[in-house]
C-alpha positions as CSV (number, residue, x, y, z in Angstrom):
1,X,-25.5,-34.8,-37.2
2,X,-22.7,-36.8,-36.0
3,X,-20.1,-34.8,-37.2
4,X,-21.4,-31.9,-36.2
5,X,-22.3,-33.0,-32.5
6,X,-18.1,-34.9,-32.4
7,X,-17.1,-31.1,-33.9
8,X,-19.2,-30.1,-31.2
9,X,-17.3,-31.9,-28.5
10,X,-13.4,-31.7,-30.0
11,X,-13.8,-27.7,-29.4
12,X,-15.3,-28.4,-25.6
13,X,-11.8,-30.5,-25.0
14,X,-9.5,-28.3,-26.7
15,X,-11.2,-25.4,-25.6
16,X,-8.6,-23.9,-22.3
17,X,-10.0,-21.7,-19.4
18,X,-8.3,-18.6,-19.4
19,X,-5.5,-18.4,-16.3
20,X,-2.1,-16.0,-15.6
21,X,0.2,-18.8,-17.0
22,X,-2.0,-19.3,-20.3
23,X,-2.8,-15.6,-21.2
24,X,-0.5,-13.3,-19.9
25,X,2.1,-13.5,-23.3
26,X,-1.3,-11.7,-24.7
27,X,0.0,-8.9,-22.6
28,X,3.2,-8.5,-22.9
29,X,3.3,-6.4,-25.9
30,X,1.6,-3.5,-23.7
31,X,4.9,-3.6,-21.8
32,X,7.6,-1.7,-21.7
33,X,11.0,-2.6,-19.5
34,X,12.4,0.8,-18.9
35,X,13.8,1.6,-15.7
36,X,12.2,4.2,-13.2
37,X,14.8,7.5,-12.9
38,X,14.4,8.3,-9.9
39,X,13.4,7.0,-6.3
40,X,9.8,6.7,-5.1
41,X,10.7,8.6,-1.8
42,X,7.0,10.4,-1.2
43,X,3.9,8.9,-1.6
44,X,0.7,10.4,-1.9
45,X,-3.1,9.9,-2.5
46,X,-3.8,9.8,-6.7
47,X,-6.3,12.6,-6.7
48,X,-6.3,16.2,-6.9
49,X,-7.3,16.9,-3.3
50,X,-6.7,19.1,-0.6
51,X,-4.3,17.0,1.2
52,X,-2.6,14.1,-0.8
53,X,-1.4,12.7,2.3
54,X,-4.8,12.4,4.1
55,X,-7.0,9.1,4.0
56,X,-9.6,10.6,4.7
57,X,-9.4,12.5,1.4
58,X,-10.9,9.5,-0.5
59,X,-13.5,7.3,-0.1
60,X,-13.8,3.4,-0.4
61,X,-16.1,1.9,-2.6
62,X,-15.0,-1.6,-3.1
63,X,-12.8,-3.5,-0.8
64,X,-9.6,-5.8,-1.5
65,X,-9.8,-9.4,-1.8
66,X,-13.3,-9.8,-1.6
67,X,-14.7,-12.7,-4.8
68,X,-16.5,-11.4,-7.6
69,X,-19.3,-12.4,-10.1
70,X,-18.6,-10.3,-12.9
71,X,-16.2,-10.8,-15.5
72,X,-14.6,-14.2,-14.8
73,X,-17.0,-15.6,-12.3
74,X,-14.9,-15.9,-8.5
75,X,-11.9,-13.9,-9.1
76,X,-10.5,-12.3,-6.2
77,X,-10.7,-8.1,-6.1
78,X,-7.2,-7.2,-6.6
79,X,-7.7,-3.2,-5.9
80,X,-9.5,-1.2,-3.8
81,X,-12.2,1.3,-5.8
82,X,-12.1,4.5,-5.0
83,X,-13.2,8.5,-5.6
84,X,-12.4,11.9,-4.0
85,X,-14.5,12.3,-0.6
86,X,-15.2,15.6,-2.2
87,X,-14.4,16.2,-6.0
88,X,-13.0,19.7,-7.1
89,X,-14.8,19.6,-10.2
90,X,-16.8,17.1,-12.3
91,X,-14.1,15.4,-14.2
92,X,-11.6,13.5,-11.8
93,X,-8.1,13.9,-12.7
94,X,-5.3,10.7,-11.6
95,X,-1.9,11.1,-10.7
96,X,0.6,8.9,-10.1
97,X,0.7,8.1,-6.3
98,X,4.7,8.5,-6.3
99,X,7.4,9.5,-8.9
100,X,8.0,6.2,-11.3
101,X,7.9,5.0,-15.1
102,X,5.1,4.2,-17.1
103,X,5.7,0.9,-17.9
104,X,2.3,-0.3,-19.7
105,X,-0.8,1.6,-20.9
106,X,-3.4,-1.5,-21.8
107,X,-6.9,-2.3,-22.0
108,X,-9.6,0.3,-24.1
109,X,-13.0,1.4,-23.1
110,X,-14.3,1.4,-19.9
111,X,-11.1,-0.9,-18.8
112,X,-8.2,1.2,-19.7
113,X,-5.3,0.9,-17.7
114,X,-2.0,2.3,-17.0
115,X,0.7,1.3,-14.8
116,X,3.9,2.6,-13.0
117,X,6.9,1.1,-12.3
118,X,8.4,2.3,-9.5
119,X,12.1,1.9,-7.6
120,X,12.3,1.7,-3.8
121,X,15.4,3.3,-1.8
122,X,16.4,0.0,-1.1
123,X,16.2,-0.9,-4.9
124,X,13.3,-3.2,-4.7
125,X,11.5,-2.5,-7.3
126,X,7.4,-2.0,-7.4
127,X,4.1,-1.2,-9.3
128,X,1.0,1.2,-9.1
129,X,-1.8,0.4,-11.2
130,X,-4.8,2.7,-12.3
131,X,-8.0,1.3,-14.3
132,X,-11.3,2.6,-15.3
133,X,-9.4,5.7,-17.5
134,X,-11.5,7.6,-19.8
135,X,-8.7,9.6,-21.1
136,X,-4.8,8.8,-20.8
137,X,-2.7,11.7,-21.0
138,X,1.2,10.2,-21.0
139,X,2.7,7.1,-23.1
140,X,4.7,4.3,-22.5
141,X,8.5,4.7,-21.5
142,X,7.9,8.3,-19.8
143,X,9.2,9.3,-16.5
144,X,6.7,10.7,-13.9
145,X,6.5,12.4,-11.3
146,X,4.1,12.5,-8.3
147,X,3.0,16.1,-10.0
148,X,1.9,14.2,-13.8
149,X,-1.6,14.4,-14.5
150,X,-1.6,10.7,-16.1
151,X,-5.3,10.7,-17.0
152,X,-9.3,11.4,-15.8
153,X,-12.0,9.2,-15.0
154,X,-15.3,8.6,-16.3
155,X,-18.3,11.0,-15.4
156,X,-21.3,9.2,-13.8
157,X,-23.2,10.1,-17.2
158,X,-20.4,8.6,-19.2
159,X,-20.3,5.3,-17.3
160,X,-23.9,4.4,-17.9
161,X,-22.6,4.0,-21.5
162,X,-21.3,0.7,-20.5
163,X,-24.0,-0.5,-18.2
164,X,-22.3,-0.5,-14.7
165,X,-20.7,1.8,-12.4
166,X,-17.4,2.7,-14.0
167,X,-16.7,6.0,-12.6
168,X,-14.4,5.7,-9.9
169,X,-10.3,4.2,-9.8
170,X,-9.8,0.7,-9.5
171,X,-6.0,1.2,-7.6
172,X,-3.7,-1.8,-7.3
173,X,-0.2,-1.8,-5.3
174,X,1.5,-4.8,-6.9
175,X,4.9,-6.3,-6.0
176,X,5.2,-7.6,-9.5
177,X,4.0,-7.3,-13.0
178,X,4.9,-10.7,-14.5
179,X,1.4,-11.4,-15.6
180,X,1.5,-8.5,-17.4
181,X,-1.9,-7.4,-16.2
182,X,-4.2,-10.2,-17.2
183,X,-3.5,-11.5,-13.0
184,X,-6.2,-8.0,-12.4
185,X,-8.9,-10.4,-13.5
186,X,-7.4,-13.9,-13.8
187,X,-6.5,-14.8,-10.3
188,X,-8.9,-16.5,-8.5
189,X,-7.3,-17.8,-4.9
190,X,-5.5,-16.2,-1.8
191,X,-2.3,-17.6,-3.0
192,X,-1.7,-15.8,-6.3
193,X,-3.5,-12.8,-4.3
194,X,-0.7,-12.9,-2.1
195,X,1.4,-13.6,-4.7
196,X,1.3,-10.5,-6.4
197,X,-0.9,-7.8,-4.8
198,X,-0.6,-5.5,-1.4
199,X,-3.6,-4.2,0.4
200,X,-4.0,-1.1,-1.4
201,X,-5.9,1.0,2.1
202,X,-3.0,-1.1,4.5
203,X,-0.4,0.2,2.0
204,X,-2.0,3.7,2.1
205,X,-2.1,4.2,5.3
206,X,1.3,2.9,5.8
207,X,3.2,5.6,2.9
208,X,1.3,8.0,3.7
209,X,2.6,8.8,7.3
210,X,6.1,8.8,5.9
């Protein structure tokens, strides 16, 4: 009984609370460090609506930076969720919101998620970052453009499988990818927030005037 309750408490003591700095080398097999082609010049909503560079186009179902309970309990939202005002049709296509790289394609089931590298005109390099995928349609390493259908979302039917609300795109603007994407659930104050996420509606509404 002694043993068992000292076994008991070794594991407790050794046992480390997932964080960016411990976990993200889990990660960073998923990546790939190819550079983008060509310049991210245009940006533009990442549905298939009517106008790609109207806001009003989409609408918001979760917010940025607000805490949740789920998953890890108090990380920090590090997207907006989103969904087509209006839907053309039942399954929800996802494009990338300007032309880039695919740098990683990680996560399975209801978390599937792809990223995009993209290249500024000033050089600067940043990243796009699409998650809740039912189906991914391009591969590591491949060039995009604004125009690539990389993937569709679930149906409302298909997220029930799962026991939450899954259909709709949980979109991150990041201004780095060193975490390799384990920072989407891991970070947990306004500092690494800050650290490595924009406001995905301020950034919107900011590219898509230009």
């Amino acid at each position: 009984m002694k043993i068992a309750l000292l076994t008991t408490l070794l594991l407790l003591l050794n046992f480390q609370k997932p964080t960016i700095d411990n976990d993200k080398s889990r990660w960073k097999p998923y990546y790939v460090d190819t550079a983008p082609i060509e310049v991210a010049n245009n940006w533009l909503l990442p549905f298939d609506v009517t106008n790609r560079k109207d806001i009003k186009q989409i609408k918001v179902i979760s917010i940025f930076g607000d805490h949740r309970d789920s998953f890890y309990k108090g990380h920090i939202h590090t997207a907006i969720d989103i969904n087509p005002a209006k839907s053309k049709t039942e399954l929800v296509s996802v494009y990338p919101m300007a032309k880039g790289v695919v740098c990683s394609v990680h996560l399975g089931e209801n978390q599937q998620t792809i990223v995009v590298k993209h290249k500024l005109a000033d050089g600067k390099i940043m990243y796009t970052s699409y998650k809740h995928l039912k189906e991914v349609y391009v591969r590591q390493g491949q060039q995009i453009s604004e125009n690539t259908k990389l993937a569709r979302l679930f149906t409302k039917q298909e997220s029930k499988k799962y026991g939450g609300d899954y259909h709709h795109l949980h979109l991150e603007i990041r201004k780095s990818f060193d975490d390799y994407g384990c920072a989407s659930w891991l970070t947990m104050n306004q500092k690494q927030l800050n650290q490595r996420f924009y406001n995905p509606l301020i950034f919107l509404k900011t590219k898509l005037k230009s």
